[in-house]
C-alpha positions as CSV (number, residue, x, y, z in Angstrom):
1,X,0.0,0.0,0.0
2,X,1.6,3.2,-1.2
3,X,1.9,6.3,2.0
4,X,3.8,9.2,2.4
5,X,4.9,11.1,5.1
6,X,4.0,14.5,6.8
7,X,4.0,16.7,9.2
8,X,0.4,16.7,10.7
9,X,-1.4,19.1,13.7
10,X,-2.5,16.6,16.7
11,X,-6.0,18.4,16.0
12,X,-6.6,17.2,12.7
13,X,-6.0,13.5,14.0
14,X,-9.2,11.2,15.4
15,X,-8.7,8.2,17.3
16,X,-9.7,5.0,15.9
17,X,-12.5,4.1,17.9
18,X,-12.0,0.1,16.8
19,X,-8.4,0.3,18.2
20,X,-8.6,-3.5,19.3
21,X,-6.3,-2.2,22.2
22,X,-8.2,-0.7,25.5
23,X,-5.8,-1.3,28.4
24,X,-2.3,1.7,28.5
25,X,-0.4,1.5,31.4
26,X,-0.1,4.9,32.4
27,X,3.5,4.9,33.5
28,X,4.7,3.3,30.9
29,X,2.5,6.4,28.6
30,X,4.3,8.7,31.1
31,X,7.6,7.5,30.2
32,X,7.3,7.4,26.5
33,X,6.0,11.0,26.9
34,X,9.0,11.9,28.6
35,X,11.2,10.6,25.9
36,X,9.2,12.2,23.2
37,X,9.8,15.5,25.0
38,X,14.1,14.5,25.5
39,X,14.3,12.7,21.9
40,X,11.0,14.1,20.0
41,X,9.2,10.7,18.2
42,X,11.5,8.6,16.9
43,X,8.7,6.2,14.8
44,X,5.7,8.2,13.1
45,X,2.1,7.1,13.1
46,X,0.1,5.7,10.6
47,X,-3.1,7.3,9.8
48,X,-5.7,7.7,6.8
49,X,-7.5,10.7,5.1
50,X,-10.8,10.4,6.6
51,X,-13.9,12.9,5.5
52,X,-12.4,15.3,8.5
53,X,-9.2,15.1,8.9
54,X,-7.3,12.1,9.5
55,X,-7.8,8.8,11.0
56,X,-5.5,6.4,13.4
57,X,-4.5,3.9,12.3
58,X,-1.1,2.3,14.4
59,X,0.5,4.6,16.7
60,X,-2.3,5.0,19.5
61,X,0.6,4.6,22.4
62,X,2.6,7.2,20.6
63,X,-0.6,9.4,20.5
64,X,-1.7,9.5,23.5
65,X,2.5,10.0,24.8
66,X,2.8,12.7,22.2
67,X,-0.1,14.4,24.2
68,X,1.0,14.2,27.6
69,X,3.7,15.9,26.0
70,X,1.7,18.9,24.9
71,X,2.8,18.2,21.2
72,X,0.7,20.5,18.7
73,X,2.3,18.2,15.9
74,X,3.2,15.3,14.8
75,X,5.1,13.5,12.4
76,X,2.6,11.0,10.1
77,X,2.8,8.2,7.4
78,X,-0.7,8.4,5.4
79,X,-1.9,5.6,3.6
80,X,-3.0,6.2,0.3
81,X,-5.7,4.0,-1.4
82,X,-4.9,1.9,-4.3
83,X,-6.5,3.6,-7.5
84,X,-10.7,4.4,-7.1
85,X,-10.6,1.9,-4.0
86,X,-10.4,3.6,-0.4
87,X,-8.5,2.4,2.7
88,X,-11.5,0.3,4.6
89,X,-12.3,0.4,8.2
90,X,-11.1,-3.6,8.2
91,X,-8.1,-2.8,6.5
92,X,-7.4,0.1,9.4
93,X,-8.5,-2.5,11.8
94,X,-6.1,-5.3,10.9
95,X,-3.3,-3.1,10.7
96,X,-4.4,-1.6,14.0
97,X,-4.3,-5.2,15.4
98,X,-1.1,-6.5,13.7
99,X,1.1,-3.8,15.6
100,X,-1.0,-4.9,18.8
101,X,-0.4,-8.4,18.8
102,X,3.6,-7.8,18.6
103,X,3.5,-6.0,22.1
104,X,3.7,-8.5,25.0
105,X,1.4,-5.8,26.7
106,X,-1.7,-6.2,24.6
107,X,-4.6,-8.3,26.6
108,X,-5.5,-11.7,25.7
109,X,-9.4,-10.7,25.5
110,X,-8.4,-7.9,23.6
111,X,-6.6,-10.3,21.0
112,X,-9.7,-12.6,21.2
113,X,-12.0,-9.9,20.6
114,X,-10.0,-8.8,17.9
115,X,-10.0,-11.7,16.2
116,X,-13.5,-12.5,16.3
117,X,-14.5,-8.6,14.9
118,X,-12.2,-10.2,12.0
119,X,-14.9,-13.3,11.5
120,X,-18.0,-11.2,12.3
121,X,-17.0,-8.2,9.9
122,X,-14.9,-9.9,7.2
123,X,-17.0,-11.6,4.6
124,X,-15.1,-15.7,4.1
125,X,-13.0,-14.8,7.2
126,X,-11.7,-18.1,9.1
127,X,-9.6,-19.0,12.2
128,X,-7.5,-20.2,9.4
129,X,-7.5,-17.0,7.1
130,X,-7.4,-14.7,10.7
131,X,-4.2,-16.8,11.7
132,X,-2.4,-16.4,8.5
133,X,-3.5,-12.6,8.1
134,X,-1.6,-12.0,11.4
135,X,0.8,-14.4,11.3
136,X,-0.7,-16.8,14.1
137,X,-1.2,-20.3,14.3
138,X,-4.6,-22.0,14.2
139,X,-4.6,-23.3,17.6
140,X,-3.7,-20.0,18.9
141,X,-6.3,-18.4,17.3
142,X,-8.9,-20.6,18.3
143,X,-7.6,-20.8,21.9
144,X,-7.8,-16.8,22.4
145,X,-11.5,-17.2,20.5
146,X,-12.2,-19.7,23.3
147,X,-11.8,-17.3,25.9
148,X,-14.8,-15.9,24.8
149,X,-16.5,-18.2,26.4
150,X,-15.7,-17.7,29.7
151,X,-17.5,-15.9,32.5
152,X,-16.8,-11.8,33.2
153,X,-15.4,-12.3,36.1
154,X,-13.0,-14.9,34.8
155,X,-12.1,-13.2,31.8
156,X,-11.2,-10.1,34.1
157,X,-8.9,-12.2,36.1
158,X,-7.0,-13.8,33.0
159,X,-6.6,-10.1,31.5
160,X,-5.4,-9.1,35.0
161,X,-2.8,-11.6,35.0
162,X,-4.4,-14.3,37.6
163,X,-5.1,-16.9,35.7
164,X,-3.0,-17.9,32.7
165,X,-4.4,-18.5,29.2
166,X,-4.1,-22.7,29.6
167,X,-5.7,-22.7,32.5
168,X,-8.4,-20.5,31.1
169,X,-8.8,-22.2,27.8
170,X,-9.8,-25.4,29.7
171,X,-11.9,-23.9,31.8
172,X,-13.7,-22.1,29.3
173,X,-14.9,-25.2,28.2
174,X,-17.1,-26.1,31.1
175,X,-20.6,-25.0,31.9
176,X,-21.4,-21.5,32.7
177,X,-22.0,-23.1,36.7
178,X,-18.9,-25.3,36.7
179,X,-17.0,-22.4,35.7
180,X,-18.6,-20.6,38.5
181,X,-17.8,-23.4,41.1
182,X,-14.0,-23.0,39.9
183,X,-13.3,-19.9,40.1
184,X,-15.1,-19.8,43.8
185,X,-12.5,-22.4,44.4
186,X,-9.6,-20.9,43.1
187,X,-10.5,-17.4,45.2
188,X,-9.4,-19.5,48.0
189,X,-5.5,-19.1,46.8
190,X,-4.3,-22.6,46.9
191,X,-4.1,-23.7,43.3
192,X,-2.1,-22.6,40.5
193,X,-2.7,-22.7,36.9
194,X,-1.4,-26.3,36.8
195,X,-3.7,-27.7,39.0
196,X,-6.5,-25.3,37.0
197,X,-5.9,-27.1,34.3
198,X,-6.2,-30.6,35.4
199,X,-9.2,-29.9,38.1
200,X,-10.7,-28.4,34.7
201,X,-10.3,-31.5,32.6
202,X,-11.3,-33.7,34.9
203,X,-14.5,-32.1,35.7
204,X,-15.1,-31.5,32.0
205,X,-14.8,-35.2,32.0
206,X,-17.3,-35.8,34.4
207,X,-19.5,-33.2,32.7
208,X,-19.5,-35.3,30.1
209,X,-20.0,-38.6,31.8
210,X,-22.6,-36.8,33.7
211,X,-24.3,-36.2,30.1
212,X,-23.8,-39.5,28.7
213,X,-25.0,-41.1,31.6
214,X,-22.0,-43.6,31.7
215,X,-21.2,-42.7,35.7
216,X,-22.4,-45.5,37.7
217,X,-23.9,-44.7,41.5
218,X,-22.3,-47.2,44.1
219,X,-25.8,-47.6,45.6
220,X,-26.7,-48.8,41.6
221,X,-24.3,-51.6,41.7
222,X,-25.2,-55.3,42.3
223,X,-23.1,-57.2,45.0
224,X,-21.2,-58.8,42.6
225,X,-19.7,-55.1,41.4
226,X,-19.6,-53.4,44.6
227,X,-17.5,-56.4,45.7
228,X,-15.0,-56.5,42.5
229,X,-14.9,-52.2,42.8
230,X,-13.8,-53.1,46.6
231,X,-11.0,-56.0,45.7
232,X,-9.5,-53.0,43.1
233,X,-9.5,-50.9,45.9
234,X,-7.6,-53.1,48.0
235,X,-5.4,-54.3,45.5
236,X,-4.6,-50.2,44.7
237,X,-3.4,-49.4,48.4
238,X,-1.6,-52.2,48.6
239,X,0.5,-51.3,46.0
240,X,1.3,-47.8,46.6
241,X,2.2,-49.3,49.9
242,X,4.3,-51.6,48.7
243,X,5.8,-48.6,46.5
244,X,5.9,-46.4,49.4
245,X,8.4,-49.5,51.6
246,X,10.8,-49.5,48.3
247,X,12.0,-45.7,50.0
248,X,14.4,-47.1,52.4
249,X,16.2,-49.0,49.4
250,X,16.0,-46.0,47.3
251,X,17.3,-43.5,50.2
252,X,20.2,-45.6,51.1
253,X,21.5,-45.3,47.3
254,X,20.9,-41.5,46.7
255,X,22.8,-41.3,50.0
256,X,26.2,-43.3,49.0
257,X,29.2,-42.3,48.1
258,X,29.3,-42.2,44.0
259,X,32.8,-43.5,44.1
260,X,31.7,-46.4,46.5
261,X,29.0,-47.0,43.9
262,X,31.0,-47.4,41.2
263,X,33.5,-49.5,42.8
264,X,30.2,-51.4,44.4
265,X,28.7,-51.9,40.7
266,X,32.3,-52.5,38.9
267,X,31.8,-52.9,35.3
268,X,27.3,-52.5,35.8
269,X,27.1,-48.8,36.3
270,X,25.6,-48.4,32.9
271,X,23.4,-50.9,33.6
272,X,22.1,-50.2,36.1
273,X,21.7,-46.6,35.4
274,X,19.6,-47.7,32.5
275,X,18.1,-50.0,35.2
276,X,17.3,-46.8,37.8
277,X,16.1,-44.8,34.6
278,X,13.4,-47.5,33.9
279,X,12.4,-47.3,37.4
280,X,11.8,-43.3,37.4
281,X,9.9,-42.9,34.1
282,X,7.3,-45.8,35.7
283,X,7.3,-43.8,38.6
284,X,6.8,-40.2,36.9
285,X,3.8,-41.6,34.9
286,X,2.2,-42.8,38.0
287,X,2.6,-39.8,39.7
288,X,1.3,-37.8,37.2
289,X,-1.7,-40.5,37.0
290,X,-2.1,-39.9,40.8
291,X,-2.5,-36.2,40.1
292,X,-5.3,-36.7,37.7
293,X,-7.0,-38.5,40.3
294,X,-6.3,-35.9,42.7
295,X,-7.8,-33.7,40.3
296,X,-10.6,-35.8,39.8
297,X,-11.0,-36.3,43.3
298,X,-11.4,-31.6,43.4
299,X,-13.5,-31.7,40.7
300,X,-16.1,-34.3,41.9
301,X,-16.1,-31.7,45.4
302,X,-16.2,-28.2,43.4
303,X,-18.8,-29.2,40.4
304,X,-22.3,-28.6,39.9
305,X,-25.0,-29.9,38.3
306,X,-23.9,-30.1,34.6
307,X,-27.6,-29.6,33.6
308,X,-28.0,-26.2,35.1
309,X,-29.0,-23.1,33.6
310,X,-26.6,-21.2,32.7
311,X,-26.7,-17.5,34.8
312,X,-27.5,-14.4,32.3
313,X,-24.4,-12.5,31.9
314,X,-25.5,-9.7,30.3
315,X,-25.8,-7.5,33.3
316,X,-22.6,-8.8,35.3
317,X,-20.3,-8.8,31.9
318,X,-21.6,-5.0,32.1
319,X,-20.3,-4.5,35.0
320,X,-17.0,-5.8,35.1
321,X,-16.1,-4.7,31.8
322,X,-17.1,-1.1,32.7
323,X,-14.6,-1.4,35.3
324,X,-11.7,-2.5,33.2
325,X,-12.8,-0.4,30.3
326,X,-15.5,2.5,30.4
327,X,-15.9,2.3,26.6
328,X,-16.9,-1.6,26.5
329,X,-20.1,-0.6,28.5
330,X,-21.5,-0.4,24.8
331,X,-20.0,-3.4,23.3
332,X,-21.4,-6.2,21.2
333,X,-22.4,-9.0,23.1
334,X,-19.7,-11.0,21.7
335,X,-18.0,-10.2,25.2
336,X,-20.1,-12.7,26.6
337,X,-21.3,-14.9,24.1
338,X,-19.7,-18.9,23.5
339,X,-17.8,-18.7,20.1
340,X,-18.6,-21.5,18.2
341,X,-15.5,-23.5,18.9
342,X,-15.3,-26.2,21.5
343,X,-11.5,-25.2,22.8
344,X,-9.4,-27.6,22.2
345,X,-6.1,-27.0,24.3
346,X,-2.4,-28.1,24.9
347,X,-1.7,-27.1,28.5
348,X,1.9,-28.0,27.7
349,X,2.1,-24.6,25.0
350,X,0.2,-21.7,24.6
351,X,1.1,-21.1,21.1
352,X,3.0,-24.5,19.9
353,X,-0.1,-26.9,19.6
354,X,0.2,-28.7,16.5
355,X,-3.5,-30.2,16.7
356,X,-5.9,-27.6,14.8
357,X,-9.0,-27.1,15.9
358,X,-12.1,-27.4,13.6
359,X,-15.0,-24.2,14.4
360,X,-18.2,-25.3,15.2
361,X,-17.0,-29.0,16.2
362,X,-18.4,-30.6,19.6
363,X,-14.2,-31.2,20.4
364,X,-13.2,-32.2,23.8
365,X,-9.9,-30.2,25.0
366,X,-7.2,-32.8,25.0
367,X,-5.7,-34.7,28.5
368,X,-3.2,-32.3,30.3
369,X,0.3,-33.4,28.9
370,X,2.9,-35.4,31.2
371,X,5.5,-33.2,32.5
372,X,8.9,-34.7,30.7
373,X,10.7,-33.6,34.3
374,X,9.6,-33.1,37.8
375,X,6.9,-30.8,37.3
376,X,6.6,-30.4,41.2
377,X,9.1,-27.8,40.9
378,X,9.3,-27.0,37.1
379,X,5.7,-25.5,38.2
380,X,6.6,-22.7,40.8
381,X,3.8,-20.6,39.6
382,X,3.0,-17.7,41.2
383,X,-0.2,-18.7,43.9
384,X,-3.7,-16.8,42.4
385,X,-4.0,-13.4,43.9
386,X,-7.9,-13.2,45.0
387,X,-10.2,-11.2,42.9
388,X,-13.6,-9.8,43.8
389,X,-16.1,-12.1,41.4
């Protein structure tokens, strides 16, 4: 697109008002204004002839800086349109929202909101044609669309910071109640985002369970089964007992000497090495398969009836929003409303999921991965700071 550069008032120039970027931090503003008064603007803004004046189009940070610094002008690149056609308000938009998504700072509501204004307003749009405009993969697309999905007060919290987009992205797939139920639970301040996302899962699980009917009541079964589900029991504890009397053997190697090992294990080291290795990946997948049913074990204490009602939203979405963003008191629905994707996430990577997620599709988010270390203290997430629902 051909542009050239000038020398505009800051009068002439109108804010964009479908910058897909709400939230400045003011000091950082404050500092950037401070430079533009030491340095003047080093990068111009981008803005296009508009029936009075001129509109923004990328630059809003170095706007609003150039005002604190009581600039009367500033320097501009204007787009010009290509022949008879004129620069449309999704073209402004996308570049708006292309310059967004490169900053760390921009929200990840504001990048789901963005891209679904992209599918709403852009006739043959798709998560796929959305993630290739702006240079995105699929999943991550459909994983910030997701968030849609989730309740006000949960969406405030992920923008804030307090819960991290995984976490969301499986949440967002429960029932408006469930979703409810976890966030109550998580106000308490003793999970993290990796127990989020497996309490999620599992109760999605059960949700669906729960739907399909295929959870048994132990006051349904017949002798026979209640007496087989109590032999597995047994059978269970007895092993992790047995597992848990193997410590002393295990203790007294990591204690000894290395030297007196290897002198101990003369010409077997590797072996048994290879041995010991065997040993810890059993015992890292049943941990992590004693996590899931510590997760399931939350879930079936936090979750609600699957079948409920959903609450209406409309009002409380209102309210919070107004809180984080006076102008969204006026926004579409879209705030609140599901997208049409099922999420489907990798808790393991935000952006990196290779799986692509079809819009529309009844998908069930995929099993949290296995940690490939000791994810004990790989994990030391920041604990949830409580937020006011």
């Amino acid at each position: 697109m051909s542009h050239k550069f000038a020398t505009l008032k800051m009068r002439q120039i109108h804010r964009n008002p479908n910058q897909p970027r709400k939230s400045f931090d003011e000091d950082a503003l404050n500092e950037l204004a401070a430079s533009i008064k030491q340095h003047g603007l080093l990068q111009p803004i981008v803005v296009r002839k508009v029936a009075e004046g001129y509109e923004l189009v990328v630059g809003e940070r170095r706007f609003r800086a150039s005002e604190l610094a009581d600039k009367i002008t500033i320097e501009a690149k204007i787009l010009l349109p290509d022949g008879e056609s004129e620069i449309s308000d999704m073209d402004s938009f996308e570049k708006a929202m292309a310059e967004n998504l490169n900053r760390e700072d921009m929200l990840p509501l504001e990048e789901a909101r963005g891209f679904k204004k992209v599918l709403d307003d852009k006739e043959g749009a798709t998560p796929a044609s959305v993630a290739k405009t702006f240079s995105k993969s699929v999943p991550f697309v459909n994983q910030r669309l997701a968030l849609l999905a989730l309740r006000p007060e949960i969406q405030t919290a992920v923008d804030l910071g307090h819960i991290g987009t995984q976490a969301a992205v499986q949440i967002a797939a429960l029932s408006k109640d469930n979703q409810k139920a976890v966030f109550q639970d998580w106000k308490k301040g003793d999970k993290n985002d990796n127990q989020l996302v497996h309490i999620a899962y599992a109760i999605r699980k059960q949700e669906k369970a729960a739907q399909q009917d295929s959870m048994v009541d132990i006051d349904e079964m017949t002798p026979e089964e209640k007496a087989e589900r109590s032999r597995a029991q047994a059978k269970t504890k007895s092993d992790l007992d047995a597992i848990e009397g193997m410590w002393a053997l295990l203790d007294s190697i990591g204690k000894a000497d290395p030297m007196e090992l290897a002198r101990a294990l003369a010409g077997e080291v590797g072996k048994r090495l290879e041995q010991m290795d065997r040993v810890a990946d059993v015992v890292q997948k049943a941990r992590f398969q004693l996590r899931q049913a510590k997760a399931h074990a939350d879930a079936s204490e936090i979750m609600v009836n699957p079948a409920a009602a959903a609450p209406d939203l409309v009002a409380e979405a209102d309210a919070v929003l107004a809180q984080v963003d006076p102008a969204a008191g006026d926004a579409d629905a879209e705030t609140q409303a599901e997208p049409a994707t099922e999420p489907e996430a990798a808790p393991a990577a935000d952006v990196d999921a290779e799986t692509e997620v079809t819009p529309a599709a009844d998908v069930e988010p995929e099993s949290p991965a296995e940690p490939e270390e000791d994810d004990a203290e790989v994990e030391a997430a920041t604990q949830p700071v409580a937020v006011a629902a």
